[in-house]
C-alpha positions as CSV (number, residue, x, y, z in Angstrom):
1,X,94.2,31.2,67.1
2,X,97.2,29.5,68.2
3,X,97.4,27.6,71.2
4,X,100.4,29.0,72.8
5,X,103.3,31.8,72.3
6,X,106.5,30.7,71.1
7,X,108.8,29.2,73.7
8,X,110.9,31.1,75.6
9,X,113.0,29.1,77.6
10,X,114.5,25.8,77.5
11,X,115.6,23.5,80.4
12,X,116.6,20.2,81.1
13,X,115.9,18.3,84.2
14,X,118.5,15.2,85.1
15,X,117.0,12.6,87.4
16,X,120.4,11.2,88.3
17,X,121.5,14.4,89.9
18,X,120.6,14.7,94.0
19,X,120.8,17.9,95.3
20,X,119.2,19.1,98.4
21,X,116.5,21.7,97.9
22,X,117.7,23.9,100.7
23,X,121.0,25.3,101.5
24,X,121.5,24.3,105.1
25,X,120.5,20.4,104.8
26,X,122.9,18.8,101.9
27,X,121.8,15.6,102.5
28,X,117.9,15.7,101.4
29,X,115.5,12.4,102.3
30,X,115.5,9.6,99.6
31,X,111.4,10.0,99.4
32,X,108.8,11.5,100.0
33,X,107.2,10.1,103.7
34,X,104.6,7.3,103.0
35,X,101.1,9.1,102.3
36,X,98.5,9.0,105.1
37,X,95.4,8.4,102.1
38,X,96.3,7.7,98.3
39,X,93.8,8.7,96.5
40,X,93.0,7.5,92.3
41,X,90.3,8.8,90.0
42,X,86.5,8.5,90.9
43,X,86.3,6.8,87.8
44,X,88.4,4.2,89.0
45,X,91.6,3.0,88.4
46,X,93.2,0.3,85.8
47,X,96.3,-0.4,88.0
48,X,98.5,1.9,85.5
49,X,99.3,5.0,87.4
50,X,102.7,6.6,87.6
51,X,102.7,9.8,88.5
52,X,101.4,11.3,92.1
53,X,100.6,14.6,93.1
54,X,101.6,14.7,97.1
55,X,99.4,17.6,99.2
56,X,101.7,19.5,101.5
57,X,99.6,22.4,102.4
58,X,98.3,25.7,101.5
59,X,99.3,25.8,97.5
60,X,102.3,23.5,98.4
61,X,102.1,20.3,96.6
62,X,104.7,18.0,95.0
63,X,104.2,16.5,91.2
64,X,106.3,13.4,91.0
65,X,107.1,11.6,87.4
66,X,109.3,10.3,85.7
67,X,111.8,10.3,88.6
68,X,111.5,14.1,88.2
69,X,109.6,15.9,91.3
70,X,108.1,19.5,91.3
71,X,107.5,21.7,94.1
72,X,104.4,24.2,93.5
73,X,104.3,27.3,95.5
74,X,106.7,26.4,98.7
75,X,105.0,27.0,102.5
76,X,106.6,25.8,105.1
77,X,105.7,27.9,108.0
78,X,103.6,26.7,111.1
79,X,100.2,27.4,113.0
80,X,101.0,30.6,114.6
81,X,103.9,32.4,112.2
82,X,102.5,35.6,110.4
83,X,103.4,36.2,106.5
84,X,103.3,39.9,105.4
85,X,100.2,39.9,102.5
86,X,100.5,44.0,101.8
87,X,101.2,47.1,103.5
88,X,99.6,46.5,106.9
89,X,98.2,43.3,106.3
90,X,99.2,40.0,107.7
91,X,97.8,36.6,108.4
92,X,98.6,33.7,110.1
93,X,99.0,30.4,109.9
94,X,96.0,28.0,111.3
95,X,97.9,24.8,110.3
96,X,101.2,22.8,109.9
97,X,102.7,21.6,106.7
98,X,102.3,17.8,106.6
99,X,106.3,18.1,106.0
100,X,109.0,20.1,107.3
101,X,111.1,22.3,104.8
102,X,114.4,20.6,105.8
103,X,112.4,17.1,105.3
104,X,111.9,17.4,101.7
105,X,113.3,14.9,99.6
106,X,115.4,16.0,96.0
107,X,113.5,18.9,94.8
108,X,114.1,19.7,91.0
109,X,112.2,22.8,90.0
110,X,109.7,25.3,91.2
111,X,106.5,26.4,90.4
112,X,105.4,29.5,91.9
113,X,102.4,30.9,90.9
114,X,103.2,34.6,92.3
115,X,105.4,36.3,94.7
116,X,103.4,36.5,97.9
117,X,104.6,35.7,101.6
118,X,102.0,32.9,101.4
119,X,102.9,30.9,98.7
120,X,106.8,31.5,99.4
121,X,107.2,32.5,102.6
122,X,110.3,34.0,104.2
123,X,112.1,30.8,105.1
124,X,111.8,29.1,101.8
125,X,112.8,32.3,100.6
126,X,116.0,32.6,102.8
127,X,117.0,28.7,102.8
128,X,116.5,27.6,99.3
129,X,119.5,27.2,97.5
130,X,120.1,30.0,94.7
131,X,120.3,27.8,91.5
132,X,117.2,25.9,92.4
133,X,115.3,26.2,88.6
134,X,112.3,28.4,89.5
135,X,109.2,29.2,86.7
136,X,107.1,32.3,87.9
137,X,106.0,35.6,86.9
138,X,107.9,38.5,85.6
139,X,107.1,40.3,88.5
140,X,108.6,37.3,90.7
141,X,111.8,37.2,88.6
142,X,112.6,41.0,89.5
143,X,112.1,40.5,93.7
144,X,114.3,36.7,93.2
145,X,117.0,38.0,91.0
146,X,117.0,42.0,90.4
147,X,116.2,43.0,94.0
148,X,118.3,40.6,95.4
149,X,121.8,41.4,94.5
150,X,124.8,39.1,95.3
151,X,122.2,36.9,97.0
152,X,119.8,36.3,93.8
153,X,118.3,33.0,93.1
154,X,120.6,32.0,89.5
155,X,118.1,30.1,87.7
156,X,115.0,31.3,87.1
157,X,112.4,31.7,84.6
158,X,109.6,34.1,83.9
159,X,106.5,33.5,81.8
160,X,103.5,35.6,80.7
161,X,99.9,34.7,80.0
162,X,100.0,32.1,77.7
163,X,103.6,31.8,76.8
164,X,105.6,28.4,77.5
165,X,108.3,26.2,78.2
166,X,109.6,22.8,78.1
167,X,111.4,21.0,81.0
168,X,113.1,17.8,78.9
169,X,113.9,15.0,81.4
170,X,117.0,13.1,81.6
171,X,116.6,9.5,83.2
172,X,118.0,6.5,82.7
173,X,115.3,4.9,80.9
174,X,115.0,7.9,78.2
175,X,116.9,6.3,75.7
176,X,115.1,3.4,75.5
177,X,113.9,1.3,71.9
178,X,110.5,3.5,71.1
179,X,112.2,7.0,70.9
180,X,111.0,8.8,72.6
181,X,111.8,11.1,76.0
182,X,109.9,12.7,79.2
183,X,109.5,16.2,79.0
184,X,107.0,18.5,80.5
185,X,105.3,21.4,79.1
186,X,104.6,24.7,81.2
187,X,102.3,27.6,80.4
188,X,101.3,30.8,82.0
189,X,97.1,30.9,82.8
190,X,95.6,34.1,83.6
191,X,94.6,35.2,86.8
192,X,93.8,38.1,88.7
193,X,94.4,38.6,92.4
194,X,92.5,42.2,92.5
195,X,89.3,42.6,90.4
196,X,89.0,45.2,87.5
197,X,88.1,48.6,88.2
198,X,89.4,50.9,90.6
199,X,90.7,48.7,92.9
200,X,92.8,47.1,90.5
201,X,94.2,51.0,89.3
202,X,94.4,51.6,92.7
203,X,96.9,48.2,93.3
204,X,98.9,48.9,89.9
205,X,99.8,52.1,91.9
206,X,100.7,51.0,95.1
207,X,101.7,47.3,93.7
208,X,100.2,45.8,97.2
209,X,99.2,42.4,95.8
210,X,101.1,41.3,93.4
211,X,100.7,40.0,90.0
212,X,99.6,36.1,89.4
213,X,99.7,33.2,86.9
214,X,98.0,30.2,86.6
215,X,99.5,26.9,85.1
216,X,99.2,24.5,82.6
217,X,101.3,21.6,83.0
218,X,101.1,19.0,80.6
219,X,103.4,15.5,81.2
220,X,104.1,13.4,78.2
221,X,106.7,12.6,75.5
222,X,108.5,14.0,72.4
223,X,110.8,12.5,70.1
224,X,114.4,11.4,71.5
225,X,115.9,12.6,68.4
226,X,114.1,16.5,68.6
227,X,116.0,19.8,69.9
228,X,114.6,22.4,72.4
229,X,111.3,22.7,69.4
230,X,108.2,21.5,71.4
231,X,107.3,20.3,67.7
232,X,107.2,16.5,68.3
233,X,105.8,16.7,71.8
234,X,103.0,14.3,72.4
235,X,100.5,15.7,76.2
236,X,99.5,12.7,77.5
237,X,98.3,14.4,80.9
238,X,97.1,18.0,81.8
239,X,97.0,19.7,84.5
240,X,95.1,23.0,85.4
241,X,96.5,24.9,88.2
242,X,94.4,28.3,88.7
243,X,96.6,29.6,90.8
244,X,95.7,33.1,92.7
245,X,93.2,34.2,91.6
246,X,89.3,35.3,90.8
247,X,86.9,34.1,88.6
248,X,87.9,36.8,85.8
249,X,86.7,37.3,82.5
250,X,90.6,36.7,81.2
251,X,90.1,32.5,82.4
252,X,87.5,32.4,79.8
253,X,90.2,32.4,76.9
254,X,91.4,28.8,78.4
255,X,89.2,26.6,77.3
256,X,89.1,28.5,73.5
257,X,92.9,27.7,73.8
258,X,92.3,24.2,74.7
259,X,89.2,23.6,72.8
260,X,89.1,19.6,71.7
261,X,91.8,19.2,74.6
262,X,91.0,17.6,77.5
263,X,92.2,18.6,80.7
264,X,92.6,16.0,83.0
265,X,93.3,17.2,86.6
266,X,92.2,21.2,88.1
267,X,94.1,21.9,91.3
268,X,91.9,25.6,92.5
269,X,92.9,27.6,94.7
270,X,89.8,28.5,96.9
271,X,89.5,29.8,100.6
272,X,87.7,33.0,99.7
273,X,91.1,35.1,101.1
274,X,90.3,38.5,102.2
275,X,92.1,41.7,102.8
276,X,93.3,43.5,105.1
277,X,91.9,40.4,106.7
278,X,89.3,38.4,109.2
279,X,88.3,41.3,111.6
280,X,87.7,43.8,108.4
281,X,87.0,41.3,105.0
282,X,86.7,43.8,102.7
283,X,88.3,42.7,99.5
284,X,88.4,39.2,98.3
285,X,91.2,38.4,96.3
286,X,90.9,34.1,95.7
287,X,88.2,32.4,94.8
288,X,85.4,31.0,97.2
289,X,83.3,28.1,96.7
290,X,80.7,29.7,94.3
291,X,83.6,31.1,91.9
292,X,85.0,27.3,92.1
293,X,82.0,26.0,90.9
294,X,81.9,28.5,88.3
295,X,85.4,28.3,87.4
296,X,84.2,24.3,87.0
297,X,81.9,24.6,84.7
298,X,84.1,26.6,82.6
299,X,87.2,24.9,82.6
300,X,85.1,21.3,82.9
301,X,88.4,19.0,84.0
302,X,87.8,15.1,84.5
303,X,88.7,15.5,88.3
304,X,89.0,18.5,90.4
305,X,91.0,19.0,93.7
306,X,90.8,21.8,96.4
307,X,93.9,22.8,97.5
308,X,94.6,27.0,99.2
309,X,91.5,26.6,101.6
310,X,92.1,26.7,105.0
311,X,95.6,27.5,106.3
312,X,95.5,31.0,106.9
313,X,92.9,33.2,108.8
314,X,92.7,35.5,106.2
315,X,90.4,32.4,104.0
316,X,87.2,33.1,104.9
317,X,85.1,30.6,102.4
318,X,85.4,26.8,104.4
319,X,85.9,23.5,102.6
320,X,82.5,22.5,103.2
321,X,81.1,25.4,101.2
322,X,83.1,23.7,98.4
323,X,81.4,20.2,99.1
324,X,78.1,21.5,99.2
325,X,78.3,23.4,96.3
326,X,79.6,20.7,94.2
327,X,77.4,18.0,95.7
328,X,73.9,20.9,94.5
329,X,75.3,20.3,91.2
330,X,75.8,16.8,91.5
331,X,79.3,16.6,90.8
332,X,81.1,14.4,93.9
333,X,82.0,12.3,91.5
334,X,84.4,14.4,89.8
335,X,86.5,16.0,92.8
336,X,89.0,14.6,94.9
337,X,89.5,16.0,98.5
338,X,92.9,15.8,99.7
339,X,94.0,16.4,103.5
340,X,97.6,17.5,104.4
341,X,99.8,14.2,103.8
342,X,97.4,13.1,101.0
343,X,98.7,11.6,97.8
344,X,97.0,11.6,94.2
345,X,97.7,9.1,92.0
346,X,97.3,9.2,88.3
347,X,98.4,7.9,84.6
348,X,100.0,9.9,82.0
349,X,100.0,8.4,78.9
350,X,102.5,7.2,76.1
């Protein structure tokens, strides 16, 4: 079995370039703001860290290296706005982003997981600006480009389960004497928002929750002198993001994939969400703390941190759950709790 599809797209991200990630602000902030905790591995740290993941809120994080920052799954609304989830369902927000959308700092791609008021919500969606490089689902790339006509987002890029792509990195310090250059590779994970079986026909029909991916985002290095062909390509970090969704049969194919790889950091998606929502939880479509704990075990990362758990009323499955689950199976040592503001600090390898 091979361990990924043939790439399908191509792009090249140029640190030198500052361009605001919004429309309306064209001046963005030089940094990120200075991080209320930073946070390093359980295991400990050997001072060589040089790459942070920065926790905005909800799904909404920031992956910084390389001089290269990504945004995962933009939020930026505040306690008290409602995002649309389905027909008649809504939730709203419980918290506030630890950063404004207008306060981020250069923003050169996007990672959105799926196409949901949630995880980009409609003031990212009206004030990004259009050639902003986007990687999402199929399903994504229809509503940003197809649906949108002469106000369509330019550049983005849609990937299945399991298929992949490589962001080079332009900096200055790329050409240096041991040949090698930054890039980042990007795959689609599974995941399922809807479980199998009639509800999930049901959905398919009526397309209420949408499609999801996971991610896995590897950082590391490939020969200076090699083309678009991932063929040189050395991971020397990788990350896990479940995105979305359930703990599905389909996530079980990851580790086969990745068998003899080690995957260093899983960012899960928990909060138990429910539909239509808090007053009538019928249907959960993320994973709560026991299906975290599963997914685990399955995936079995070095470090693990909880991010999607408590901004909306619609998450019905607390934090704590989490920590008591994974302190039952004696496992605080291998998860990182971040709060809104929180930085993660890690090393990616040569």
């Amino acid at each position: 079995m091979s361990n990924d599809q043939a790439i399908k797209y191509h792009l090249t991200l140029d640190s030198s370039i500052t361009k605001s990630a919004t429309r309306d602000h064209p001046q963005p902030a030089a940094s990120l703001p200075e991080p209320k905790k930073t946070n390093i591995s359980p295991k400990g740290s050997a001072g060589n860290e040089n790459a942070s993941i920065y926790f905005i809120g909800t799904a909404t994080t920031i992956l910084e290296w390389e001089g290269i920052r990504i945004l995962t799954d933009p939020n930026f609304l505040h306690a008290g706005d409602h995002v649309h989830l389905g027909p008649g369902v809504t939730a709203t927000r419980q918290t506030n982003p630890a950063i404004d959308l207008h306060e981020l700092p250069r923003i050169d791609a996007v990672l959105l997981s799926h196409y949901h008021a949630d995880h980009f919500d409609q003031e990212v969606e009206a004030s990004l600006r259009r050639d902003l490089p986007i990687i999402s689902t199929p399903h994504a790339k229809e509503c940003l480009v197809v649906k949108k006509g002469d106000d369509r987002f330019t550049d983005v890029y849609d990937l299945d389960f399991f298929q992949n792509m490589m962001l080079d990195i332009k900096t200055l310090a790329a050409a240096s004497d041991s040949g090698k250059s930054p890039a980042i590779k990007v795959t689609g994970m599974p995941g399922k928002h809807v479980p199998d079986g009639l509800l999930s026909r049901a959905n398919e029909i009526l397309g209420a929750v949408p499609p999801t991916n996971g991610w896995m985002v590897e950082l590391g290095y490939k020969s200076s002198a090699s083309t678009s062909s991932d063929s040189s390509f050395k991971s020397g970090y990788r990350i896990y993001i479940s995105g979305d969704t359930l703990f599905v049969d389909e996530l079980k194919e990851i580790p086969e994939r990745y068998a003899g790889k080690n995957i260093d950091l899983m960012l899960v998606h928990l909060g138990g969400t429910t539909i239509p929502g808090p007053s009538m939880p019928l249907l959960m479509v993320t994973m709560d703390a026991e299906q975290g704990i599963k997914l685990m075990q399955l995936i079995n990362p070095d470090v693990t941190i909880p991010i999607h758990y408590d901004d909306y009323d619609a998450f019905l499955s607390p934090l704590e759950d989490f920590k008591k689950a994974v302190s039952s199976a004696g496992w605080d040592d291998r998860v990182v709790y971040l709060d809104r503001a929180d930085m993660y600090k890690f090393a990616v390898q040569g």
